[in-house]
GUTOR-854838 format. One record per residue (C-alpha): y, z, x. Coordinates in nm, 4 decimals, padded with zeros to 6 digits. Example, Ala and Ser with C-alpha at 12.3 -4.5 7.8 and 13.67 -1.06 7.14 Angstrom:
BEGIN
v:-00.4500&w:00.7800&u:01.2300
v:-00.1060&w:00.7140&u:01.3670
***
This chain:
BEGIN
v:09.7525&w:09.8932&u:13.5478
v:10.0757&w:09.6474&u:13.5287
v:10.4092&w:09.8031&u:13.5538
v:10.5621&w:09.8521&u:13.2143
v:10.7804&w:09.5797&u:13.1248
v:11.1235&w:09.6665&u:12.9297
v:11.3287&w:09.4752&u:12.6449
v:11.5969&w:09.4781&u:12.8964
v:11.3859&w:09.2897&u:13.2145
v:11.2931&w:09.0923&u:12.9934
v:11.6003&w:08.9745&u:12.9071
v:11.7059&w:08.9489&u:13.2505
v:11.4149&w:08.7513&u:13.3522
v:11.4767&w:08.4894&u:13.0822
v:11.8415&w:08.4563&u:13.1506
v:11.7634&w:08.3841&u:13.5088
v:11.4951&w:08.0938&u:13.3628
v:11.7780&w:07.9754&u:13.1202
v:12.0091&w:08.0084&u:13.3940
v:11.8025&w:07.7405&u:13.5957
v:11.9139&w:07.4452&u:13.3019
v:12.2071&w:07.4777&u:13.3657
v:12.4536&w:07.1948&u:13.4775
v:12.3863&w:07.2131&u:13.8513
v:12.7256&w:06.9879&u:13.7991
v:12.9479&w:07.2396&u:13.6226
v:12.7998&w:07.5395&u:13.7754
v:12.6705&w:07.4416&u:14.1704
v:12.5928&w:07.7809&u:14.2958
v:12.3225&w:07.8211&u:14.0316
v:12.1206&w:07.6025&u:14.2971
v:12.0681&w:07.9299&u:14.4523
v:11.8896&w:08.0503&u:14.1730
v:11.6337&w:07.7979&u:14.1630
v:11.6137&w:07.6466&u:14.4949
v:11.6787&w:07.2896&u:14.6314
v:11.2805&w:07.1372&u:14.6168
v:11.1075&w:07.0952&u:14.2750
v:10.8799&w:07.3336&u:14.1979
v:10.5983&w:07.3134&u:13.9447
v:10.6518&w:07.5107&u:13.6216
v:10.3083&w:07.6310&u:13.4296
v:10.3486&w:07.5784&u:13.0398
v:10.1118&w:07.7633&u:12.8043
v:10.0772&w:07.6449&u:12.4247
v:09.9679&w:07.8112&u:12.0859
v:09.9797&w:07.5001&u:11.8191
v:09.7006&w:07.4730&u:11.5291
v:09.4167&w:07.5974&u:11.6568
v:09.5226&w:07.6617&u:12.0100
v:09.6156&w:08.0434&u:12.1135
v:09.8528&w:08.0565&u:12.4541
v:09.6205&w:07.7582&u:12.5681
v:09.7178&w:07.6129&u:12.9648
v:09.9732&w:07.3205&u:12.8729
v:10.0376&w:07.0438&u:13.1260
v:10.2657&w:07.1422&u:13.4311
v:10.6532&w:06.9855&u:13.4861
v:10.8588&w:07.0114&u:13.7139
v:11.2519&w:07.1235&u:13.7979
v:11.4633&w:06.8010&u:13.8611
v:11.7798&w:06.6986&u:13.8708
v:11.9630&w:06.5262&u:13.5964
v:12.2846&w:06.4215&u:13.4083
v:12.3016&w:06.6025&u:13.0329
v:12.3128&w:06.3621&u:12.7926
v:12.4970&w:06.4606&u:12.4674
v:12.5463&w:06.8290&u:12.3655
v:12.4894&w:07.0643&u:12.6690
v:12.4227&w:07.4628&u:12.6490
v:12.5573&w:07.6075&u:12.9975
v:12.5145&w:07.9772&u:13.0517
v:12.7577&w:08.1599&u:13.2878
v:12.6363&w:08.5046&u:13.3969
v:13.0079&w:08.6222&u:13.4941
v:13.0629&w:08.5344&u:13.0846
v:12.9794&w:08.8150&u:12.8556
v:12.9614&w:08.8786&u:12.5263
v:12.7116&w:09.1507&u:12.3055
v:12.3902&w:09.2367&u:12.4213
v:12.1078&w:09.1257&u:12.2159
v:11.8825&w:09.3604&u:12.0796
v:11.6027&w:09.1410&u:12.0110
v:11.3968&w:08.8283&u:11.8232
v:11.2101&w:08.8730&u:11.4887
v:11.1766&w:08.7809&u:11.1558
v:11.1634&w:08.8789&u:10.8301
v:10.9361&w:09.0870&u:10.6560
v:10.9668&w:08.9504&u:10.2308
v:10.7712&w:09.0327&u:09.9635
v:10.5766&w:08.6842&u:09.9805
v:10.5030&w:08.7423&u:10.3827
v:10.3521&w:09.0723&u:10.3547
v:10.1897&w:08.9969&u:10.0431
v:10.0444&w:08.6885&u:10.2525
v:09.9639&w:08.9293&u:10.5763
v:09.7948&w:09.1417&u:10.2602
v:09.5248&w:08.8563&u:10.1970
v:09.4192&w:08.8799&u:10.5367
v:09.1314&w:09.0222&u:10.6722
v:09.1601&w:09.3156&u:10.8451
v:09.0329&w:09.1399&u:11.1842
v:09.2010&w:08.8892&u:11.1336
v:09.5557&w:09.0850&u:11.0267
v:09.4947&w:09.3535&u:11.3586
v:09.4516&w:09.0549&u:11.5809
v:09.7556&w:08.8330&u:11.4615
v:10.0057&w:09.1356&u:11.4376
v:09.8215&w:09.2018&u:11.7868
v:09.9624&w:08.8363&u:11.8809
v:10.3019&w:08.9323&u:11.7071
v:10.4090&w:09.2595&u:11.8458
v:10.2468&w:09.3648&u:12.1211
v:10.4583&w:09.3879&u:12.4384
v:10.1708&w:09.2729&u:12.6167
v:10.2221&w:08.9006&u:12.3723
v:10.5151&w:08.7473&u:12.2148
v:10.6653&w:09.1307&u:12.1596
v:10.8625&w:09.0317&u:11.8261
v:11.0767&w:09.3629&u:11.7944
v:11.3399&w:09.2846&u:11.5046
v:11.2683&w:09.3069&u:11.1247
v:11.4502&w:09.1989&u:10.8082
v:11.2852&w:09.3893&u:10.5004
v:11.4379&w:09.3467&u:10.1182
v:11.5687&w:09.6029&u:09.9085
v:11.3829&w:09.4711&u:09.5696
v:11.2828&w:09.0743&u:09.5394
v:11.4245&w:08.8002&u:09.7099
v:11.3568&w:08.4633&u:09.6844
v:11.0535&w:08.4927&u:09.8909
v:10.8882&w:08.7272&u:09.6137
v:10.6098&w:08.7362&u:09.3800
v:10.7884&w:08.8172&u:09.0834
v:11.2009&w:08.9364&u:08.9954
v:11.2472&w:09.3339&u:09.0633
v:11.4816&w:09.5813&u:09.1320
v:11.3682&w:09.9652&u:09.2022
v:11.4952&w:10.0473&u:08.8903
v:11.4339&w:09.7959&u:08.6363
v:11.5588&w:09.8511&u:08.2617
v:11.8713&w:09.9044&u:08.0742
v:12.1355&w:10.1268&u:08.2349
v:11.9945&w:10.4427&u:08.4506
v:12.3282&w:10.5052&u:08.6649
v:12.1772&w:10.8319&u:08.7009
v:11.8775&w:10.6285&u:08.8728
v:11.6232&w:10.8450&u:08.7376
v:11.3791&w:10.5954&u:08.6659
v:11.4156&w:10.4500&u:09.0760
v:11.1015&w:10.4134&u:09.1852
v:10.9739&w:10.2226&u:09.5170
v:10.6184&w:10.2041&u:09.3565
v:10.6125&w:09.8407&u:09.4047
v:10.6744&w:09.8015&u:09.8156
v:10.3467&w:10.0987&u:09.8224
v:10.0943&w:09.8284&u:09.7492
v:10.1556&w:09.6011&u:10.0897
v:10.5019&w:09.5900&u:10.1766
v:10.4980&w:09.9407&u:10.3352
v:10.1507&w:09.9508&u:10.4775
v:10.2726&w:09.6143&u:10.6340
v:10.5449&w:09.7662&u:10.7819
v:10.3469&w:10.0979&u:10.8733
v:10.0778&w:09.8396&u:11.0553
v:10.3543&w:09.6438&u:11.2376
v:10.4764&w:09.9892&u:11.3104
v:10.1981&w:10.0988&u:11.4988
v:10.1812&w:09.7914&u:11.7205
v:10.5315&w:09.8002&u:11.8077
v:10.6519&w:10.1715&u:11.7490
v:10.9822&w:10.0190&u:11.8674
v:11.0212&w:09.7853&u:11.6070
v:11.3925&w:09.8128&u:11.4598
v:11.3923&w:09.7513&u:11.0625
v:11.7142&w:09.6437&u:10.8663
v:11.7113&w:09.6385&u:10.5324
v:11.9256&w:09.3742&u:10.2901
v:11.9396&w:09.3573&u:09.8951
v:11.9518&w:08.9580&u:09.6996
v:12.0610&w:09.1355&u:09.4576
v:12.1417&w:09.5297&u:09.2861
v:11.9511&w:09.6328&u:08.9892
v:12.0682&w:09.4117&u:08.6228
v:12.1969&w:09.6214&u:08.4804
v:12.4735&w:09.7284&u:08.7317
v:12.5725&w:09.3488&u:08.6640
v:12.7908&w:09.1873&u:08.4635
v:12.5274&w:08.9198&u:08.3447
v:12.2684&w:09.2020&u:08.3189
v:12.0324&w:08.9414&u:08.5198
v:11.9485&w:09.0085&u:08.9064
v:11.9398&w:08.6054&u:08.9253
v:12.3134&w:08.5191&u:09.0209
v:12.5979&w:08.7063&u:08.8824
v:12.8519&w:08.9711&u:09.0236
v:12.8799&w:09.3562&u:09.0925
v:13.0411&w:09.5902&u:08.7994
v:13.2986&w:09.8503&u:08.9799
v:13.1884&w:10.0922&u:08.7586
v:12.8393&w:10.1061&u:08.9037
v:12.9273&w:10.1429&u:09.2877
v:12.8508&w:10.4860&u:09.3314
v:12.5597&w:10.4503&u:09.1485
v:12.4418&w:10.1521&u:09.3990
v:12.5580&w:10.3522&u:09.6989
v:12.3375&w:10.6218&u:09.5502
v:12.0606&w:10.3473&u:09.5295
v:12.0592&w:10.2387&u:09.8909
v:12.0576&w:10.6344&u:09.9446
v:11.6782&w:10.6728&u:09.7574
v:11.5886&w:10.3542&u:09.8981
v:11.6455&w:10.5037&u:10.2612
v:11.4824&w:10.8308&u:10.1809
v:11.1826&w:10.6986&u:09.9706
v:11.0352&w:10.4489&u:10.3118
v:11.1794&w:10.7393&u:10.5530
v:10.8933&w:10.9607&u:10.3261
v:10.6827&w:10.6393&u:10.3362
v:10.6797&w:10.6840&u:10.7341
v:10.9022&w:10.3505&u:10.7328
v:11.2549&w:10.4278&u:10.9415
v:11.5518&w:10.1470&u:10.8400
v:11.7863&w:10.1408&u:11.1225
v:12.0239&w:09.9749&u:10.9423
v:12.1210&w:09.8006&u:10.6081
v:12.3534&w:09.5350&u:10.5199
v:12.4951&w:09.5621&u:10.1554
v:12.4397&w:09.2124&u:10.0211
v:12.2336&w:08.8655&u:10.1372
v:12.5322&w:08.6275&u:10.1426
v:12.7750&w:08.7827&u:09.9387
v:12.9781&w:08.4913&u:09.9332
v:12.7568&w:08.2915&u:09.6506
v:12.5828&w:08.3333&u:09.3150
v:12.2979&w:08.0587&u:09.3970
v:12.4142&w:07.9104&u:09.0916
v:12.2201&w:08.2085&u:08.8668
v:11.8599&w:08.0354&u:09.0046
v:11.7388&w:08.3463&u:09.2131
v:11.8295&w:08.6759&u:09.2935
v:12.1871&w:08.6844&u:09.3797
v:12.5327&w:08.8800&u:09.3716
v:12.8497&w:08.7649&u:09.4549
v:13.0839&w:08.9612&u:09.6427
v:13.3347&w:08.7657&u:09.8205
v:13.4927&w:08.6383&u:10.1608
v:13.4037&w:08.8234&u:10.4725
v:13.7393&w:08.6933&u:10.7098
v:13.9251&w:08.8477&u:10.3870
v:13.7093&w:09.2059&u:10.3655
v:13.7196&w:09.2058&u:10.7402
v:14.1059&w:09.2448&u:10.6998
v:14.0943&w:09.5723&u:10.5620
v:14.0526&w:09.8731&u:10.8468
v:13.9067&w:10.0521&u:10.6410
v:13.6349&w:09.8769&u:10.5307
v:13.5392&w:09.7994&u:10.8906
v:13.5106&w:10.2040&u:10.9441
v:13.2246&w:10.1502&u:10.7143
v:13.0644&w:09.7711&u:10.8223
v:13.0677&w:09.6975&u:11.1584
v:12.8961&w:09.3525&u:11.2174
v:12.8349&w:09.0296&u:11.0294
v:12.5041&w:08.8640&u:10.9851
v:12.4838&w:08.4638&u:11.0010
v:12.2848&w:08.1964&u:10.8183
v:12.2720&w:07.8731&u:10.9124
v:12.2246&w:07.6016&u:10.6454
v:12.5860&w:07.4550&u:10.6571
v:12.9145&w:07.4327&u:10.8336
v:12.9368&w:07.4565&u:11.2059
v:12.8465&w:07.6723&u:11.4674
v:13.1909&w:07.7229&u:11.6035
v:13.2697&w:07.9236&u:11.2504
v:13.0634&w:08.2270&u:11.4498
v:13.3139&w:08.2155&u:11.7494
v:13.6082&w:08.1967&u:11.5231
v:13.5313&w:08.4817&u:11.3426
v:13.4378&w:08.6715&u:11.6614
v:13.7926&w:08.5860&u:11.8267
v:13.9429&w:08.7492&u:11.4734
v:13.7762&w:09.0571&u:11.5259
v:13.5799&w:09.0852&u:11.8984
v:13.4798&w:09.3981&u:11.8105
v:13.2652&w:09.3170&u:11.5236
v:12.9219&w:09.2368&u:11.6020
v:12.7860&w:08.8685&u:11.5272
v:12.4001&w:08.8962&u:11.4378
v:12.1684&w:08.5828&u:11.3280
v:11.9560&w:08.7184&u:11.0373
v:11.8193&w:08.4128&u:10.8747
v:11.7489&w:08.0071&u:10.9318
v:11.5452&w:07.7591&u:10.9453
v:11.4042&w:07.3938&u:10.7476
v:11.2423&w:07.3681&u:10.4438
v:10.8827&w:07.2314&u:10.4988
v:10.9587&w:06.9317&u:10.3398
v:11.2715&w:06.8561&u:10.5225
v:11.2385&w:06.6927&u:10.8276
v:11.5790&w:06.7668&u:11.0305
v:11.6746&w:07.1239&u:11.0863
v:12.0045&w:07.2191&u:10.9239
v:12.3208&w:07.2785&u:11.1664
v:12.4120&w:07.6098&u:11.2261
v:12.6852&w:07.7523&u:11.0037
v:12.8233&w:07.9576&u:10.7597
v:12.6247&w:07.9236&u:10.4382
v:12.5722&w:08.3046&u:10.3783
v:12.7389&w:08.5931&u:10.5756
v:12.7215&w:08.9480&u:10.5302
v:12.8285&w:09.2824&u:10.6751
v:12.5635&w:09.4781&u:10.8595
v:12.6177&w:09.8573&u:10.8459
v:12.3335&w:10.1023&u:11.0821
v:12.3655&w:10.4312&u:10.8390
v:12.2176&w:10.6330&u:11.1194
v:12.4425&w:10.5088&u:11.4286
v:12.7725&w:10.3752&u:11.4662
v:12.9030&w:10.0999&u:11.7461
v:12.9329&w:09.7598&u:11.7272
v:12.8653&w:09.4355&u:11.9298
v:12.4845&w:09.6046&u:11.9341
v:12.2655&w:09.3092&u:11.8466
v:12.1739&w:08.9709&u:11.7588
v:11.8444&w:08.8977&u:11.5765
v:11.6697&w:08.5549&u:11.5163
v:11.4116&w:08.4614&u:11.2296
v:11.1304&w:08.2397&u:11.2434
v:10.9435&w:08.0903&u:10.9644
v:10.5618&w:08.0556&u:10.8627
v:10.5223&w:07.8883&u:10.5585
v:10.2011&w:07.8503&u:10.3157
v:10.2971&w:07.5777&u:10.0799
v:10.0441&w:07.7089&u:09.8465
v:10.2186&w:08.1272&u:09.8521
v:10.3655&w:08.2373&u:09.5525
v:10.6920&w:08.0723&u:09.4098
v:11.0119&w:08.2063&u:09.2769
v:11.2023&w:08.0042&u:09.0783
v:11.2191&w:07.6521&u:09.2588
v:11.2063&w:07.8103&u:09.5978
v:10.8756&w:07.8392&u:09.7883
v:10.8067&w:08.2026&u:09.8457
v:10.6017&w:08.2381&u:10.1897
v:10.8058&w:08.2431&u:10.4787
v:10.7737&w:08.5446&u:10.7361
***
């Protein structure tokens, strides 16, 4: 039997192979790392109907970067990185749902399993997003702030056995948890699309992400962590579920709101990547996570990293920050269920 592999070697063993690109110029000793001949690199592909196929070999060479470079110095530290993953909407697992069983164990096989690409960070959705089949809160109606009618009846048809299945293939798997938008009626449109928060409802919400923990907790589904809004700094214009909040640099400013909300999640459809190290020098001991990006499927270039959406990650069962950084990758069906104008079916 192989030796069991950790999150942590393998982290160390792609940093040295990352380490390897790096401008022999700027950084010399790295030759140490990789040697002084070539040597001959296996590549293995999975692309349409090819699964971790034997790819053409290349080789190490030496070369003069050409534009933007990415140079890694190990004596340079920042937070450690808990892990890669994507996001687990409404549309996705109601796509995994359609699957066959076969076909489901042996993709979430190719998706989780250590032993394969070992995906071991989750995004789930309190209520609809824009990746949903329909608009829904888990209490849905005029004004309950007792919450008596909340009710996660809706996630029990695929969403949680998704999660459960996932689950079992990576027991590891950390799940956080982010709302598009609170119930209606704790708005001041009364619509989830768009719209801002009414004060007079926050306990109620906080009460709300309270059921919402302990309903999937009795669902066998553990959250590790929540953040309180998906980019809380716009209303998408009222054309899918949405809340407006306000600036992060300016909540970040109060002490003790950061008792409370210890990291800041990323999403890159505008601005510029150096927004994420500004906001890191302002306060290094927030954490800086990655929760969402990537293209459209009919737009050719990818978008540049920025600041389009931020928003405050809080883990309600641990505290410390600088813990993680997450990634998201798509997989789009242009024929999955729509919301609005935006095509629902990204995972």
């Amino acid at each position: 039997m192989a030796a069991k592999r950790t999150r942590r070697d393998f982290l160390k063993l792609s940093a040295l192979g990352a380490t390897a690109t790096a401008s022999l110029n700027a950084f010399p000793e790295f030759t140490d790392l990789i040697g002084l001949e070539p040597s001959t690199i296996a590549t293995r592909v999975t692309h349409g109907k090819e699964r971790f196929a034997q790819g053409s070999t290349i080789e190490w060479r030496r070369g003069t970067p050409a534009g933007e470079t990415v140079v890694l110095d190990p004596g340079k530290k920042f937070q450690e990185i808990l892990g890669f993953g994507a996001a687990f909407t409404d549309a996705a697992c109601y796509n995994f749902n359609q699957l066959s069983s076969s076909a489901r164990e042996q993709l979430f096989h190719e998706l989780f399993h250590p032993s394969e690409l070992g995906l071991n960070f989750g995004r789930t959705c309190i209520g609809s997003s824009d990746y949903s089949t329909k608009v829904y809160s888990f209490d849905d109606g005029d004004a309950d702030p007792e919450l008596k009618r909340f009710s996660i009846e809706h996630d029990r048809a695929y969403i949680l056995p998704i999660l459960r299945h996932a689950r079992a293939v990576k027991p590891d798997l950390f799940l956080f948890s982010s709302p598009w938008s609170p119930p209606g009626w704790m708005k001041a449109g009364g619509s989830m699309l768009g719209g801002s928060m009414r004060k007079s409802y926050f306990d109620s919400y906080a009460h709300y992400f309270l059921k919402f923990l302990d309903g999937y907790r009795t669902e066998g589904v553990h959250i590790q962590a929540v953040t309180v809004q998906n980019e809380v700094d716009t209303d998408q214009d009222g054309r899918m579920p949405a809340c407006l909040w306000g600036r992060v640099m300016e909540e970040l400013e109060d002490p003790g709101l950061r008792k409370y909300a210890d990291a800041v999640a990323w999403h890159g459809y505008g601005s510029a990547a150096e927004m994420v190290g500004k906001v890191q020098d302002a306060y290094p001991k927030v954490g800086m996570h990655w929760t969402e990006g990537g293209p459209d499927y009919t737009v050719q270039a990818m978008p540049p990293i920025g600041r389009a959406g931020v928003e405050f990650l809080r883990p309600p069962f641990a505290t410390g920050a600088n813990r993680s950084q997450a990634g998201t990758s798509p997989l789009t069906n242009k024929d999955a269920p729509t919301l609005a104008h935006f095509r629902a079916g990204a995972w």
